[in-house]
C-alpha positions as CSV (number, residue, x, y, z in Angstrom):
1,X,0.0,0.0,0.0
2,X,1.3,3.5,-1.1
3,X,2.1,5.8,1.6
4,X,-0.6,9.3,1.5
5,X,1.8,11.7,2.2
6,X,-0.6,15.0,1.8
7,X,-4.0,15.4,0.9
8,X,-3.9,13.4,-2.5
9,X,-0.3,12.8,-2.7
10,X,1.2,9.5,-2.4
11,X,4.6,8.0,-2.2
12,X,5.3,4.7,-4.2
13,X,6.3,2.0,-1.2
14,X,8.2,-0.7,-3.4
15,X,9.3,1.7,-6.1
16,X,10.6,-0.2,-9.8
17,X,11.3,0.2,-13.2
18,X,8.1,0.5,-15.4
19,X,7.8,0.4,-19.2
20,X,5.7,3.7,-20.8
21,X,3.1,1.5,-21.2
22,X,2.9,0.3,-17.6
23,X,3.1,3.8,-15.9
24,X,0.2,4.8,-18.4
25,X,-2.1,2.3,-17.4
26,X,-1.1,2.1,-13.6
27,X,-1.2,6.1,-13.3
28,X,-3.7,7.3,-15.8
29,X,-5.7,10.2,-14.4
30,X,-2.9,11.3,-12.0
31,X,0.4,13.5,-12.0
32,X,3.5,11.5,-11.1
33,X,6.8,12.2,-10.4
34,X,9.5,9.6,-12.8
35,X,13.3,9.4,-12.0
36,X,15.8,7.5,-13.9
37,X,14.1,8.2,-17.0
38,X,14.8,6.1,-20.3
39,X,14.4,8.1,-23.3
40,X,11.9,7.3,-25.9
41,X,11.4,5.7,-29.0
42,X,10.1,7.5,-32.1
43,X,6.4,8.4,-30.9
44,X,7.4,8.2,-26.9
45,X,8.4,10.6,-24.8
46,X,9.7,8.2,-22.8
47,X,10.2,4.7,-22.7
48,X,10.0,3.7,-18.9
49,X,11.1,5.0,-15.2
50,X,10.7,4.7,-11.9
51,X,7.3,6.6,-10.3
52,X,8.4,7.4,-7.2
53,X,5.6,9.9,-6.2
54,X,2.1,10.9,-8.0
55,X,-1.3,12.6,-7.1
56,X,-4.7,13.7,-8.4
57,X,-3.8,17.0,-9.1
58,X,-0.7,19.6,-9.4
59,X,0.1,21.1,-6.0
60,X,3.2,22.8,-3.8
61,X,4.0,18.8,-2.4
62,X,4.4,17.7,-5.4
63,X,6.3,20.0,-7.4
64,X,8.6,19.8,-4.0
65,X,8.9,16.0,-4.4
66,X,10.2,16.8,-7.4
67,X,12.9,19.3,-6.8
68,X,14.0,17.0,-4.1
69,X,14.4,14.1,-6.6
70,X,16.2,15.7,-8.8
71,X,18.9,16.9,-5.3
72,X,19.4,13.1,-5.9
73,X,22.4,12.3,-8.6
74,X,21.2,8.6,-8.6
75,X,18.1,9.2,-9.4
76,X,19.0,11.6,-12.8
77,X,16.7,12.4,-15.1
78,X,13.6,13.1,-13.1
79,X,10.8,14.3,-14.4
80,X,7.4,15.4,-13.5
81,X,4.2,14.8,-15.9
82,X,0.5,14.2,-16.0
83,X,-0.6,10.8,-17.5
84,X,-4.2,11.8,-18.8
85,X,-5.7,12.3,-21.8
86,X,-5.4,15.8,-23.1
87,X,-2.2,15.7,-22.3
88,X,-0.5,12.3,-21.4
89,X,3.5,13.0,-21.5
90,X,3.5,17.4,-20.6
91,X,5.3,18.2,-17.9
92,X,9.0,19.4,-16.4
93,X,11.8,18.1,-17.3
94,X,15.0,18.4,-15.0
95,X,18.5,15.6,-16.4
């Protein structure tokens, strides 16, 4: 079970490695926060990562989870996106 760390933001417990595909159907709907980012094929922004954070909505806590990610040289590149449908693969970008 995920950790709620703030109202609608939750830390991943047993973090892993996902393909694009898996972190689009696990965490459709929701904001998440993806370090050690694989680039992407032609037609993918990316191709997999690991979620370590992710939440209904864009908010202080998460954007913070963020920046404190990317403090973390193992964890390079980190980014931060929304996984819904208008617009599945926006987001910041920090590696």
């Amino acid at each position: 079970m995920d950790r709620e760390i703030s109202k609608g933001l939750f830390e991943v417990e047993n973090p892993v490695y996902q393909s694009h595909d898996e972190i689009m159907k696990q965490y459709y709907d929701n904001r998440v926060v993806i370090t050690n980012e694989k680039k992407g094929e032609k037609g993918k922004l990316f191709s997999g990562g690991i979620v370590r954070y992710y939440g209904s909505k864009y908010s202080k806590e998460i954007y913070d989870k963020w920046d404190e990610c990317c403090r973390i040289e193992e964890y390079d590149p980190v980014r931060i996106i929304g996984v819904f449908p208008s617009n599945p693969f926006g987001g910041l970008f920090r590696g």
